[in-house]
N, C-alpha and C positions, 0 to 999 in steps of 0.2 A: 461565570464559566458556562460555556456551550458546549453540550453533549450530540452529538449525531452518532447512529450504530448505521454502516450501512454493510456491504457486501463487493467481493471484485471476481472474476472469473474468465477468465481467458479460453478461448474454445479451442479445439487441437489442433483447425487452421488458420490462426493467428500465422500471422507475417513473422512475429518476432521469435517463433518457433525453429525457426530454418535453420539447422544443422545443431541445436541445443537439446538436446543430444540425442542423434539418431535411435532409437528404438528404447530409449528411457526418457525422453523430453520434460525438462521444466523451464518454467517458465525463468527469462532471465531477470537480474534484479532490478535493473536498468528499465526494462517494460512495469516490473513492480513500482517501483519509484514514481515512475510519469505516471503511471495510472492513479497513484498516490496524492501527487500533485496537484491533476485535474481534481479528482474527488474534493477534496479541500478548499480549493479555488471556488467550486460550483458550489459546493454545501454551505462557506462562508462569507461567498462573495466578497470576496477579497485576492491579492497576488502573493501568491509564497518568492520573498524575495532572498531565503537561504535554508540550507537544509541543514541542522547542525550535527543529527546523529542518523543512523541508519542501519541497523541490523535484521540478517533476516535469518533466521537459528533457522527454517524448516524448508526445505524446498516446497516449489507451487507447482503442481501437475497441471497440464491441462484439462481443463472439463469440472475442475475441485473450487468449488464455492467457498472463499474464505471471508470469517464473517469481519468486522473493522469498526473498532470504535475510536473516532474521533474527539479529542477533547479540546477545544480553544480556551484558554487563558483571557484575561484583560488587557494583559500586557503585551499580545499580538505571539506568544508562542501558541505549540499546538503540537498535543502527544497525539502521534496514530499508532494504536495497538491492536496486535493481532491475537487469540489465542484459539489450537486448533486441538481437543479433545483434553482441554486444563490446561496445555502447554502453549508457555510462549512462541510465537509465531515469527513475527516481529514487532519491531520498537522503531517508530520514526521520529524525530523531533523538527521541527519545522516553526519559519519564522515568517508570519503574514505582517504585510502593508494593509 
């Protein structure tokens, strides 16, 4: 099993910010996800070719450094876990070629 801890953080003029939500802004899941993605892709050198789970309990501000631990399997899964002050964050599950 492979272990990577890294970090994700969107700044407050991110593109994907635009109209999500005027004067409360968080980040959409959708931009979590692909950031998600990359991350995985680049740290395993590998292609994530399905996503099977994906939950995200906490909303993401912009500017808020959320930390991310990565775990690959053998078997080509791969848990991304979030947690932000003890709390789960989010749960991704993901499946690399």
């Amino acid at each position: 099993m492979q272990r990577v801890e890294v970090s994700i953080l969107f700044a407050a003029d991110d593109p994907c910010l635009e109209g999500h939500f005027p004067g409360n802004p968080i980040v959409p899941a959708a931009a979590i996800l692909s950031e998600l993605v990359t991350l995985v892709e680049t740290e395993l050198a590998g292609t994530v070719i399905e996503v099977t789970r994906a939950q995200f309990r906490q909303p993401l501000a912009p500017g808020v450094e959320w930390p991310v631990t990565i775990e690959a399997a053998d078997d080509g899964t791969v848990a991304v876990t979030s947690k932000i002050e003890g709390k789960a964050a989010l749960t991704v599950r993901l499946i690399v070629a």
